[in-house]
KOLLUMKOL-620824 format. One record per residue (C-alpha): residue in three letters; x, y, z. Coordinates in nm, 4 decimals. Layout:
BEGIN
<node code="ALA" px="X" py="Y" pz="Z"/>
...
//
This chain:
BEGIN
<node code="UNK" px="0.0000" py="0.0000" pz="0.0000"/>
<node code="UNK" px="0.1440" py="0.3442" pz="-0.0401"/>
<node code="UNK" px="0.2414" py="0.5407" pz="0.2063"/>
<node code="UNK" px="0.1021" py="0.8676" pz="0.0439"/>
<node code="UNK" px="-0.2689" py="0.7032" pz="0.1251"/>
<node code="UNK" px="-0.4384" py="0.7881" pz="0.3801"/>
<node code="UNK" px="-0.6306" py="0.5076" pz="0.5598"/>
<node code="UNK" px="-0.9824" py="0.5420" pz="0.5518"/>
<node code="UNK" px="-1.1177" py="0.3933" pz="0.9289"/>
<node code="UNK" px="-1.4969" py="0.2882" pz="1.0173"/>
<node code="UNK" px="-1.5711" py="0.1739" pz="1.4157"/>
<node code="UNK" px="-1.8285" py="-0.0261" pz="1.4949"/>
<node code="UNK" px="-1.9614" py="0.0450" pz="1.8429"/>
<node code="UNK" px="-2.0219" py="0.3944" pz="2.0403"/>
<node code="UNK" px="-1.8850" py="0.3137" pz="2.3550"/>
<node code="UNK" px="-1.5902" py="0.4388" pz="2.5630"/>
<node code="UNK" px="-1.3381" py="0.2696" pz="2.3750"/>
<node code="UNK" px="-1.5154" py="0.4184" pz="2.0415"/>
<node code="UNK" px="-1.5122" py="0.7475" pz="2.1698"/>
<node code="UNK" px="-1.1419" py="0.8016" pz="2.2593"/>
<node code="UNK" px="-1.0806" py="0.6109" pz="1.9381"/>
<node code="UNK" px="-1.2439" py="0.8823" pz="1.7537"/>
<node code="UNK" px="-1.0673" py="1.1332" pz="1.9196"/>
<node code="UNK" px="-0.6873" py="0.9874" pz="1.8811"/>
<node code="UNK" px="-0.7975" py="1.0061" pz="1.5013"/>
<node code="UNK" px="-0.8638" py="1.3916" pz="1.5918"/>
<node code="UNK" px="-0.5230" py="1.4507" pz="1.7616"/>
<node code="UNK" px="-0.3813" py="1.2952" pz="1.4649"/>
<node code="UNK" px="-0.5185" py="1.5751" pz="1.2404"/>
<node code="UNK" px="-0.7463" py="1.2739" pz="1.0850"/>
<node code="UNK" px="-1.1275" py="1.1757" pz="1.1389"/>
<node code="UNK" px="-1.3211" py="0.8547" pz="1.1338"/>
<node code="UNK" px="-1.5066" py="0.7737" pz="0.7449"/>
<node code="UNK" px="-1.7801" py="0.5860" pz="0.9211"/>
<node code="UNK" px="-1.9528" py="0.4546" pz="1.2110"/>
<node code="UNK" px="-2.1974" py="0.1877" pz="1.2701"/>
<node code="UNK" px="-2.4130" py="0.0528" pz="1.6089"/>
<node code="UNK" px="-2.6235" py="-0.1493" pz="1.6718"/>
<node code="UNK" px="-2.8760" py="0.1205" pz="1.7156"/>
<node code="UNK" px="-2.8346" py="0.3868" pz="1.4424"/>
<node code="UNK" px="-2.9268" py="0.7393" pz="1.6297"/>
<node code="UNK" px="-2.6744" py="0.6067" pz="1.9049"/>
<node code="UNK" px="-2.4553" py="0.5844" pz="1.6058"/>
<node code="UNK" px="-2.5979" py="0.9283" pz="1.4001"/>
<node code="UNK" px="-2.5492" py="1.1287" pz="1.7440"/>
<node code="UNK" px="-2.1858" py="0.9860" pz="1.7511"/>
<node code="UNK" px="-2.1100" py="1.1341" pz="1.3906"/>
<node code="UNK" px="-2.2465" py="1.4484" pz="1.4712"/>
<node code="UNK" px="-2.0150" py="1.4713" pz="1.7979"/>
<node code="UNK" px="-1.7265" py="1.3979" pz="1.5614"/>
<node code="UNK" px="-1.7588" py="1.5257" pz="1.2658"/>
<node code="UNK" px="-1.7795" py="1.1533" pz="1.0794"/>
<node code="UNK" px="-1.8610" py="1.1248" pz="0.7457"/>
<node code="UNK" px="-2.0647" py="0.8396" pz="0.6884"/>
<node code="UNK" px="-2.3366" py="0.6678" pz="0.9164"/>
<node code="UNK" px="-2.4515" py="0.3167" pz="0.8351"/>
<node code="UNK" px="-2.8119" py="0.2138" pz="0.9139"/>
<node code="UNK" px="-2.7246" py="-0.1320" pz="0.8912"/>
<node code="UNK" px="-2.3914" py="-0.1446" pz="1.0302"/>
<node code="UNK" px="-2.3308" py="-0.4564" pz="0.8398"/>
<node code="UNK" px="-2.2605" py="-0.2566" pz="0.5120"/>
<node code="UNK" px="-1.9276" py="-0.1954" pz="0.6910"/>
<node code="UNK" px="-1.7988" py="-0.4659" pz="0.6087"/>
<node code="UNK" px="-1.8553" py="-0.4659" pz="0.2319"/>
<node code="UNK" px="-1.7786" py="-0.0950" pz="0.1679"/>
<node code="UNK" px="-1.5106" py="-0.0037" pz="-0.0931"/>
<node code="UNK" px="-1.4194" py="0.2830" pz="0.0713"/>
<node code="UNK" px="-1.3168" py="0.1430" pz="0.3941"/>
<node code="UNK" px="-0.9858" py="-0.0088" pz="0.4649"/>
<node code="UNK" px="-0.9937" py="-0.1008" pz="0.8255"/>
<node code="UNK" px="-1.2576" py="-0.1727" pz="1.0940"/>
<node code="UNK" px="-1.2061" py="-0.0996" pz="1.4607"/>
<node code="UNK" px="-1.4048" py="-0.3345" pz="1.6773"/>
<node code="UNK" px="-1.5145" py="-0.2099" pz="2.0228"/>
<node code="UNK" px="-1.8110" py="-0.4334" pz="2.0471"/>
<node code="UNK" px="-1.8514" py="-0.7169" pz="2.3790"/>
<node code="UNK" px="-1.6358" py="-1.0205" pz="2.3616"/>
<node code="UNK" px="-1.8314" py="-1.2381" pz="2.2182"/>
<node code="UNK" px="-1.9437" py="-1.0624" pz="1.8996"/>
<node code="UNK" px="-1.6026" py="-1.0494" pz="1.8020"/>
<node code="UNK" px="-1.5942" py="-1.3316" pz="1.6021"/>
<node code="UNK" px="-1.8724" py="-1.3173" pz="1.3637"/>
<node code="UNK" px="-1.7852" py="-0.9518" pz="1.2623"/>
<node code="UNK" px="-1.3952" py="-1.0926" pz="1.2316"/>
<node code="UNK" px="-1.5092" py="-1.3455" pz="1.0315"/>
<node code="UNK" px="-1.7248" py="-1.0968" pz="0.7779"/>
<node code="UNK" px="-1.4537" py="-0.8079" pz="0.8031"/>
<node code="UNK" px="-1.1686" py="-1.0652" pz="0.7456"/>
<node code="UNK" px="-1.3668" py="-1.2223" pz="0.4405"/>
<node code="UNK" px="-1.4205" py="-0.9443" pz="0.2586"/>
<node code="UNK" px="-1.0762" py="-0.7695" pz="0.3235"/>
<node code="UNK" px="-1.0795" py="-0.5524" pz="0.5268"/>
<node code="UNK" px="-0.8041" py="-0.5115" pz="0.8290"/>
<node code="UNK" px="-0.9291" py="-0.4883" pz="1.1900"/>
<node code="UNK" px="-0.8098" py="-0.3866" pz="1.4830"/>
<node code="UNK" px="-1.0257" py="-0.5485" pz="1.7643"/>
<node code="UNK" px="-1.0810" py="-0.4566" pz="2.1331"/>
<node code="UNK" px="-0.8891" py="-0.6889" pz="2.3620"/>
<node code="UNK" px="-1.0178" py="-0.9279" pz="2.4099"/>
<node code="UNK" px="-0.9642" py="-1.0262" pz="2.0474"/>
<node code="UNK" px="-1.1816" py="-1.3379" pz="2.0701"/>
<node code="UNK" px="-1.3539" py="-1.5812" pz="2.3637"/>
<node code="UNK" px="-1.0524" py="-1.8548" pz="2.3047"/>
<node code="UNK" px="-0.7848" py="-1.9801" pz="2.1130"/>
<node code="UNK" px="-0.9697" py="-2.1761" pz="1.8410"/>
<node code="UNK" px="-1.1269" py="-1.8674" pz="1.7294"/>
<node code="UNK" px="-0.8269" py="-1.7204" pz="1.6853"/>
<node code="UNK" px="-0.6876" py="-1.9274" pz="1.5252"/>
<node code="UNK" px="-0.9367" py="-1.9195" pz="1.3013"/>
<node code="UNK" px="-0.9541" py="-1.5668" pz="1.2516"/>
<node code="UNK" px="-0.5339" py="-1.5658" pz="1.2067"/>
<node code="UNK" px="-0.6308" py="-1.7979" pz="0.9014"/>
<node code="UNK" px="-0.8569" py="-1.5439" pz="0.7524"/>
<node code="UNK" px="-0.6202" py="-1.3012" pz="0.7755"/>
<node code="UNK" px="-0.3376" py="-1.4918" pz="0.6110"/>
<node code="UNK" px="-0.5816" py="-1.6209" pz="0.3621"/>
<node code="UNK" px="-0.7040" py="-1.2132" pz="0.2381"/>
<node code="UNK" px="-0.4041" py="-1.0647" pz="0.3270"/>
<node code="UNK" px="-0.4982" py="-0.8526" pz="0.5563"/>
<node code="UNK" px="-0.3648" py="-0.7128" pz="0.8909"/>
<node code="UNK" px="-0.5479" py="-0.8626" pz="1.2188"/>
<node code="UNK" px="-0.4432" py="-0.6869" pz="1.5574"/>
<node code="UNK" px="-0.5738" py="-0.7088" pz="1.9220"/>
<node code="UNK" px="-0.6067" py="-0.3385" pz="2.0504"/>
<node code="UNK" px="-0.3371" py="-0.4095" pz="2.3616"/>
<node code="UNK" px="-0.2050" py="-0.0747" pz="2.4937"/>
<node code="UNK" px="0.0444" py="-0.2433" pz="2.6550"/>
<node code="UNK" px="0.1961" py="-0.3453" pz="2.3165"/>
<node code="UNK" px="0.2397" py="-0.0178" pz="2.1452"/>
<node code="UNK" px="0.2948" py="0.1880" pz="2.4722"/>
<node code="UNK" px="0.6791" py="0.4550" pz="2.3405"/>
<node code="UNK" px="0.7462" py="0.3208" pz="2.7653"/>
<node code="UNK" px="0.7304" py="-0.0725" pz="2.6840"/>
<node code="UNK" px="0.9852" py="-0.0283" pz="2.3855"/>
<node code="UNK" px="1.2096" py="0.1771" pz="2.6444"/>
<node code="UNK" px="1.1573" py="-0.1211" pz="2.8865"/>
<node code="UNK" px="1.2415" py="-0.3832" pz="2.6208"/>
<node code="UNK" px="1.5819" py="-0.2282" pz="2.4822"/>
<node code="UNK" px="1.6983" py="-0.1787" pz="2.8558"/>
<node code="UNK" px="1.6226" py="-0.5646" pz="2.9425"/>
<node code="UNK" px="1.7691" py="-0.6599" pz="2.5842"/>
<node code="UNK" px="2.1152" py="-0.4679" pz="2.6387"/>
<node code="UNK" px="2.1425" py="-0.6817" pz="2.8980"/>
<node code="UNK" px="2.2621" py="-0.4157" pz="3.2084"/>
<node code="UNK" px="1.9695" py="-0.5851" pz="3.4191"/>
<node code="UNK" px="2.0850" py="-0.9499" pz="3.3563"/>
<node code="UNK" px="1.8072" py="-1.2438" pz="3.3033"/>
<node code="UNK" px="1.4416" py="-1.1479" pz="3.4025"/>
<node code="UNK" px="1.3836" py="-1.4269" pz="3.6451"/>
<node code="UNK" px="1.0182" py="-1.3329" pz="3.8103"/>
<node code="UNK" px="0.7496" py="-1.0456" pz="3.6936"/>
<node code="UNK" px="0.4459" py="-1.0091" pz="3.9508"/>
<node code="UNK" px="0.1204" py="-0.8834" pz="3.8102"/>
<node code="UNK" px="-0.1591" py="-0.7403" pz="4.0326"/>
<node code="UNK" px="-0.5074" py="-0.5882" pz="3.9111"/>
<node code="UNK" px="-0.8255" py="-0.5783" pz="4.0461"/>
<node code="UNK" px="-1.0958" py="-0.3663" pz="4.0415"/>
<node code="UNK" px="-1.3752" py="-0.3367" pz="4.2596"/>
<node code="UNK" px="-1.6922" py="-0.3855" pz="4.0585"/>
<node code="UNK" px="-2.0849" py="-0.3752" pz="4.2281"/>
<node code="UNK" px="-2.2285" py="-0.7337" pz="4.2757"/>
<node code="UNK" px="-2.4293" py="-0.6903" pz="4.0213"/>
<node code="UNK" px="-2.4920" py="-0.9873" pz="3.7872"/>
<node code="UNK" px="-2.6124" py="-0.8595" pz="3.5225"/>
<node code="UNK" px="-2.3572" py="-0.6031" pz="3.4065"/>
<node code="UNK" px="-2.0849" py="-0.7206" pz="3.1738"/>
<node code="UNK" px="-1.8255" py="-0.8124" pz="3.4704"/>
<node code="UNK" px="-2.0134" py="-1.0876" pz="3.5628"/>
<node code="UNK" px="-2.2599" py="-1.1759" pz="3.3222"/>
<node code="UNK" px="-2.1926" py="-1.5170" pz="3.1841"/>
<node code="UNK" px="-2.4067" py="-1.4698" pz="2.8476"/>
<node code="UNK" px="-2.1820" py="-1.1716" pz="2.7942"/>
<node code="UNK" px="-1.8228" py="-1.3247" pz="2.8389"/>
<node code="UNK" px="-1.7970" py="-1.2085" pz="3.1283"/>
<node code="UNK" px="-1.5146" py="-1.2437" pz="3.3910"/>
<node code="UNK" px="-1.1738" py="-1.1597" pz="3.5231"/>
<node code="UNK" px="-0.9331" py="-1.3121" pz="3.2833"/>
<node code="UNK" px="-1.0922" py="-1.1623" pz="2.9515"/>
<node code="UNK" px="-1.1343" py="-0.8274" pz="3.0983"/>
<node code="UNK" px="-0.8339" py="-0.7679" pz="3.3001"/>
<node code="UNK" px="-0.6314" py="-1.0795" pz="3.2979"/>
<node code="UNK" px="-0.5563" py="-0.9950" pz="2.9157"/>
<node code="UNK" px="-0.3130" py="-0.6784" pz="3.0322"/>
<node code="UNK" px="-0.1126" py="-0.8886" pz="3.3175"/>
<node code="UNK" px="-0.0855" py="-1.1622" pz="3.0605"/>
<node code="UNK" px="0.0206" py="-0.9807" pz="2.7757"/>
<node code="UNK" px="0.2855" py="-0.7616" pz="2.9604"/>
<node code="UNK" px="0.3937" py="-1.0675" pz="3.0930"/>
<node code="UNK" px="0.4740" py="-1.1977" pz="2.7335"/>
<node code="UNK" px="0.6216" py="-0.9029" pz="2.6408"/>
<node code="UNK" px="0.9336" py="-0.9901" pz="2.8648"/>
<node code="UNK" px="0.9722" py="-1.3590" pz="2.8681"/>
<node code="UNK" px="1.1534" py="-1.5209" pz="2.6321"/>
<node code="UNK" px="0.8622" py="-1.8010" pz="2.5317"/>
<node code="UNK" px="0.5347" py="-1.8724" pz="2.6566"/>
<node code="UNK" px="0.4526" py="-2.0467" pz="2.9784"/>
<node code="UNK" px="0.4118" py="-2.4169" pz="2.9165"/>
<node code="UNK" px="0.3509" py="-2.4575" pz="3.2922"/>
<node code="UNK" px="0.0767" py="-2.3407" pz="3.5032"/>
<node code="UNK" px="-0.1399" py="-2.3755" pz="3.8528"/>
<node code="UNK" px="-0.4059" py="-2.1946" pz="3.9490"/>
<node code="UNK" px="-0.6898" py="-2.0719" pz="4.1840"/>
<node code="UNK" px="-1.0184" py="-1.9018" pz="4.0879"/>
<node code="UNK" px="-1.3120" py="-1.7973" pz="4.3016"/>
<node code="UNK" px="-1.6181" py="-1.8135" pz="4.1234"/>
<node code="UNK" px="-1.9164" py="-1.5123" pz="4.0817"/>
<node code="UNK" px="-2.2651" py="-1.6407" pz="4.1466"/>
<node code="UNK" px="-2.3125" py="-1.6594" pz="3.7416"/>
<node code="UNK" px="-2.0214" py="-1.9128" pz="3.7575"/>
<node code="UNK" px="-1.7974" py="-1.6980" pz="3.5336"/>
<node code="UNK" px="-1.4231" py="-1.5975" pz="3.7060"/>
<node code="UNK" px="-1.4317" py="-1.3701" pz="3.9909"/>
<node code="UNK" px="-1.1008" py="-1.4010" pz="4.1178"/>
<node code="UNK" px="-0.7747" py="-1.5585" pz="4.0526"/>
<node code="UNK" px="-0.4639" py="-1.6699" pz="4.1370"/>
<node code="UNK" px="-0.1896" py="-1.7551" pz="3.8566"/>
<node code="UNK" px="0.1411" py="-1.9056" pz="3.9154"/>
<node code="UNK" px="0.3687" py="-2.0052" pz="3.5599"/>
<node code="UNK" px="0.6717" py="-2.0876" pz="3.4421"/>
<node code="UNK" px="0.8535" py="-2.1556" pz="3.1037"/>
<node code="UNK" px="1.1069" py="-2.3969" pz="2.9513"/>
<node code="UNK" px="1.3579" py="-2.0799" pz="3.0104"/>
<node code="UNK" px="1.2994" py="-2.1374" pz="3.4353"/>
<node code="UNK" px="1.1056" py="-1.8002" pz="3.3959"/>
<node code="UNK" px="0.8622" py="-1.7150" pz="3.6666"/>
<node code="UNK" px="0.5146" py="-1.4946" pz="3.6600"/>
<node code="UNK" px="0.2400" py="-1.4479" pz="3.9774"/>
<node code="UNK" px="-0.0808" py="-1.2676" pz="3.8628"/>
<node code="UNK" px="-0.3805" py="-1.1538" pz="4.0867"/>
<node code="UNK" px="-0.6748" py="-1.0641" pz="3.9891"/>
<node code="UNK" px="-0.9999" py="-0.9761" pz="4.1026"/>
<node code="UNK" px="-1.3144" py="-0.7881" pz="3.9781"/>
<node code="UNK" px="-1.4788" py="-0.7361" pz="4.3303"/>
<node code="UNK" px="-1.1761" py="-0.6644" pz="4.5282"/>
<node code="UNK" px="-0.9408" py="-0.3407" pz="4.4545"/>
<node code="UNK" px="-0.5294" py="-0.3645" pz="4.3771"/>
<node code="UNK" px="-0.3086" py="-0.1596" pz="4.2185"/>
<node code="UNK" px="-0.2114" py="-0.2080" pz="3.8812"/>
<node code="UNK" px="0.1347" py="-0.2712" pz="3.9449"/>
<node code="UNK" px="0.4089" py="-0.4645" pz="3.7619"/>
<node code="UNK" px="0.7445" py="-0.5803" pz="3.9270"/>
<node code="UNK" px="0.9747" py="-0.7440" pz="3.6332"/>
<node code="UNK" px="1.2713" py="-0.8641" pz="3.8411"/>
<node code="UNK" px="1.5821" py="-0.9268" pz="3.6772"/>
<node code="UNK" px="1.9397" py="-1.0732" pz="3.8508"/>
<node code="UNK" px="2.0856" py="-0.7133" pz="3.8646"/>
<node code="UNK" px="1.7944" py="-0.4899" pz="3.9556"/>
<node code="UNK" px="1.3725" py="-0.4675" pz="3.9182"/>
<node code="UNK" px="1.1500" py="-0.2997" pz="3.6881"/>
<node code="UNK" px="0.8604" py="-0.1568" pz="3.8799"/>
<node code="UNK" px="0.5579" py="-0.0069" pz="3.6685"/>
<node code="UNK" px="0.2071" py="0.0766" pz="3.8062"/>
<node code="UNK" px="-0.0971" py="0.1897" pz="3.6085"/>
<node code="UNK" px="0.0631" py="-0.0465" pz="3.3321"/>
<node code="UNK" px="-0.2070" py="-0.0928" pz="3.1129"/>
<node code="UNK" px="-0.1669" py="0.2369" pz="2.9796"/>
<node code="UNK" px="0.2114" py="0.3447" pz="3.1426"/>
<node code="UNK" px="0.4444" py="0.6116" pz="3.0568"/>
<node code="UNK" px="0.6474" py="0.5923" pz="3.3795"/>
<node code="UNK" px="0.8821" py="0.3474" pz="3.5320"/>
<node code="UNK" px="1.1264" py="0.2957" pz="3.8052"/>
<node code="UNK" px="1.4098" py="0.1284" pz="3.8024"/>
<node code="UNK" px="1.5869" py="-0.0027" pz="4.0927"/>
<node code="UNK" px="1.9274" py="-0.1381" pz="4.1200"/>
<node code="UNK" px="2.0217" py="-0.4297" pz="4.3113"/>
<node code="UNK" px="2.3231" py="-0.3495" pz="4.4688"/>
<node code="UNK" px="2.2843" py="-0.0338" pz="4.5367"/>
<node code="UNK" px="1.9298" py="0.0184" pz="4.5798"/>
<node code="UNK" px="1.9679" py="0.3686" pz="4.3132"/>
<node code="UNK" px="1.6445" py="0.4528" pz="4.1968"/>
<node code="UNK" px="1.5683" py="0.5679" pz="3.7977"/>
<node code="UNK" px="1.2630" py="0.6973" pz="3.6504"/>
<node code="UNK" px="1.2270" py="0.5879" pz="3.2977"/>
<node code="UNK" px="0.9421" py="0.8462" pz="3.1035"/>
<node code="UNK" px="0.8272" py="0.7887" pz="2.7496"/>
<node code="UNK" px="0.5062" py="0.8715" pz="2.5687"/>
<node code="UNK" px="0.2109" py="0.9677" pz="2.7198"/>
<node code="UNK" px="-0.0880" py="0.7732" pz="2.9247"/>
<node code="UNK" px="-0.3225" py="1.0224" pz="2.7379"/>
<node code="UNK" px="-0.2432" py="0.8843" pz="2.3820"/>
<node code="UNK" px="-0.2193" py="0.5263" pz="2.4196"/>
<node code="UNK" px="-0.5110" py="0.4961" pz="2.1390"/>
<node code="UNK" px="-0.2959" py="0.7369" pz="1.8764"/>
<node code="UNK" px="0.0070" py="0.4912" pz="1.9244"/>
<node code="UNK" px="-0.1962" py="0.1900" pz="1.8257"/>
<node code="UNK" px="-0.3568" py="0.3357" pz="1.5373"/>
<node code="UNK" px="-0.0482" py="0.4657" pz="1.4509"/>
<node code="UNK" px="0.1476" py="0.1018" pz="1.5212"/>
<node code="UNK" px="-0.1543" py="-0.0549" pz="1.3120"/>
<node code="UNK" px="-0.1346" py="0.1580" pz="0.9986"/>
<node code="UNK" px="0.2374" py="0.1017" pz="1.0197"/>
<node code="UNK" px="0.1462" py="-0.2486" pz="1.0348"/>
<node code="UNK" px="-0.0516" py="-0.2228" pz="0.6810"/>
<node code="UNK" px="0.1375" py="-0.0603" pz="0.4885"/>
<node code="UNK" px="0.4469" py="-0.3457" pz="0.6102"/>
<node code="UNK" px="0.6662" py="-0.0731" pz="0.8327"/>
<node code="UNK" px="0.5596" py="-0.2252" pz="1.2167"/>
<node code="UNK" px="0.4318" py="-0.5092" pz="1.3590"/>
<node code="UNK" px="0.1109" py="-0.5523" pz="1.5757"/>
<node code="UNK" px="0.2677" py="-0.8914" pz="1.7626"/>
<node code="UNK" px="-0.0112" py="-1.1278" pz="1.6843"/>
<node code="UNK" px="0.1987" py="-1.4529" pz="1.8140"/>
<node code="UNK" px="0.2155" py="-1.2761" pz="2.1609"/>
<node code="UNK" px="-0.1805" py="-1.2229" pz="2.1152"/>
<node code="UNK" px="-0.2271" py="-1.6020" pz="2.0207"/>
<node code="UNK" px="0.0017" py="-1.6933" pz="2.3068"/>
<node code="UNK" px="-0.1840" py="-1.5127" pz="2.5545"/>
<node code="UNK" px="-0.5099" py="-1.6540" pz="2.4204"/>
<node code="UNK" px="-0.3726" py="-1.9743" pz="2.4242"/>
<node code="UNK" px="-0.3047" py="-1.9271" pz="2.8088"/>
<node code="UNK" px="-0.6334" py="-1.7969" pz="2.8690"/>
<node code="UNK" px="-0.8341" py="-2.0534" pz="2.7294"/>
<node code="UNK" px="-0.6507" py="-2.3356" pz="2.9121"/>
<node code="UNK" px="-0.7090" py="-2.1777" pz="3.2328"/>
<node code="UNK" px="-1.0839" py="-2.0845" pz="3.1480"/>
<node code="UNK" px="-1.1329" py="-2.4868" pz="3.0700"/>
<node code="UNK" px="-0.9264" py="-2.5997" pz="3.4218"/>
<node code="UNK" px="-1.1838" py="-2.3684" pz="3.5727"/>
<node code="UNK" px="-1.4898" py="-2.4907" pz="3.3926"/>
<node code="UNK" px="-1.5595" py="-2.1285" pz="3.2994"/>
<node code="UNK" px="-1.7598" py="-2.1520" pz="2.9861"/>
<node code="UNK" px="-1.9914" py="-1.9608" pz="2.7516"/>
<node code="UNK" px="-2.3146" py="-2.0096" pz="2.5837"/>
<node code="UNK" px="-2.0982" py="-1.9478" pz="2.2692"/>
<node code="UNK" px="-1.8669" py="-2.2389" pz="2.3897"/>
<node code="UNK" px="-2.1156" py="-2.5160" pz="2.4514"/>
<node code="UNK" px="-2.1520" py="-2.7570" pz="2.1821"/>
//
């Protein structure tokens, strides 16, 4: 693709995610071609708000237009997967609200369409595209920290006991590890040197029977250690520790960082690391993403598939499935 063209984006959804999508576009000088909902005057008020050009009253035609390149899904879960399929199928790349699909076979299956049309497919991960994770990565790479040995993960939130939002409501994916375990996982990846082929666990259960709270302890063929908590009815910090044999990495907000300290070992010397800003974690993965397309970047859709892949074993040792599951 040439890099003279400008990308022509649609969204489909009007949520949160949708909104601050629409306005990285607008700190990027750019604004969305199209939007589509569900319910079209949730989706007409959103293009008046922004200024977008085109409104679809079936938001289906999305995914057939001409003159749209690539889809940004910010739908629930588990819708992902039939609008992957149709996007995928008729071309178009997508960029898809973590998390990407309900488990690893559907990703795997939506990889495949990809591959097949030659398109990009990319979970939207701020933790992958964040200017303070690339910082992070070429300081543990130089090797002046040694071997990471052990990164602990903590997030939880603390959510009302209400079954029938989307935390905890089963016939809307919901749970723990989908919504939040996702980030500890996928930062996580981001240091190790392969995927955990080893892992225990223990979950509480909501009253739906989807994942409350959990418990993660793995380990890879490298002797690499990770601890995650989580919990959607019981409040943490969002704080990463990546400990390596000559000092720790010690991040908190990390979903969307731009600050880290680092401490030293031996000396206990603390240094603040600083790059990019928390406020425009959606322009760097629009930005990563049409990098991606036009073959300058790369979205890291094996770390995506290898967090899946950890997901959806731990989902199955905990019985924790959905209606879209069952067969």
């Amino acid at each position: 693709m040439s890099e003279k063209k400008q990308l022509r984006w649609a969204v489909l959804g009007t949520g949160v995610i949708a909104n601050q999508m629409a306005q990285a576009l607008r700190a990027m000088g750019r604004t969305l071609d199209a939007v589509g909902n569900r319910t079209y005057e949730k989706a007409e008020a959103f293009a008046e708000k922004y200024g977008v050009k085109k409104v679809y009253r079936d938001y289906h035609e999305m995914f057939t237009d001409p003159d749209i390149d690539v889809i940004y899904l910010t739908t629930p879960h588990n819708t992902h997967m039939a609008y992957l399929e149709q996007a995928l199928s008729h071309g178009k790349h997508v960029l898809c609200e973590k998390s990407i699909t309900l488990n690893s076979g559907e990703l795997a299956r939506a990889a495949k369409l990809a591959e097949e049309h030659h398109v990009v497919l990319a979970e939207a991960m701020t933790i992958y595209h964040m200017p303070l994770y690339r910082a992070l990565r070429e300081r543990v790479a130089s090797g002046e920290l040694g071997r990471v040995n052990l990164i602990q993960l903590n997030f939880g939130s603390f959510k009302d006991y209400d079954m029938k939002n989307r935390f905890f409501n089963r016939s809307l994916a919901g749970g723990a590890m989908l919504d939040i375990g996702v980030y500890a996982l996928s930062l996580a990846r981001l240091f190790l040197a392969s995927n955990p082929d080893q892992v225990k666990s223990f979950v509480q259960k909501a009253p739906t029977g989807v994942d409350e709270s959990a418990a993660i302890a793995m380990t890879n063929r490298e002797g690499q250690l990770v601890t995650a908590a989580l919990s959607l009815h019981s409040k943490q910090p969002k704080r990463a520790v990546i400990s390596c044999e000559k000092g720790y990495i010690e991040i908190m907000e990390y979903p969307r960082a731009d600050e880290a300290v680092i401490v030293d070992a031996a000396t206990g010397e603390r240094e603040t690391v600083k790059a990019g800003r928390a406020a425009n974690a959606l322009v760097y993965e629009l930005e990563d993403m049409e990098a991606a397309i036009r073959g300058e970047g790369d979205m890291l859709l094996p770390y995506t598939m290898d967090v899946m892949e950890l997901m959806t074993a731990l989902r199955n040792e905990w019985g924790v499935v959905y209606p879209e599951e069952e067969v």
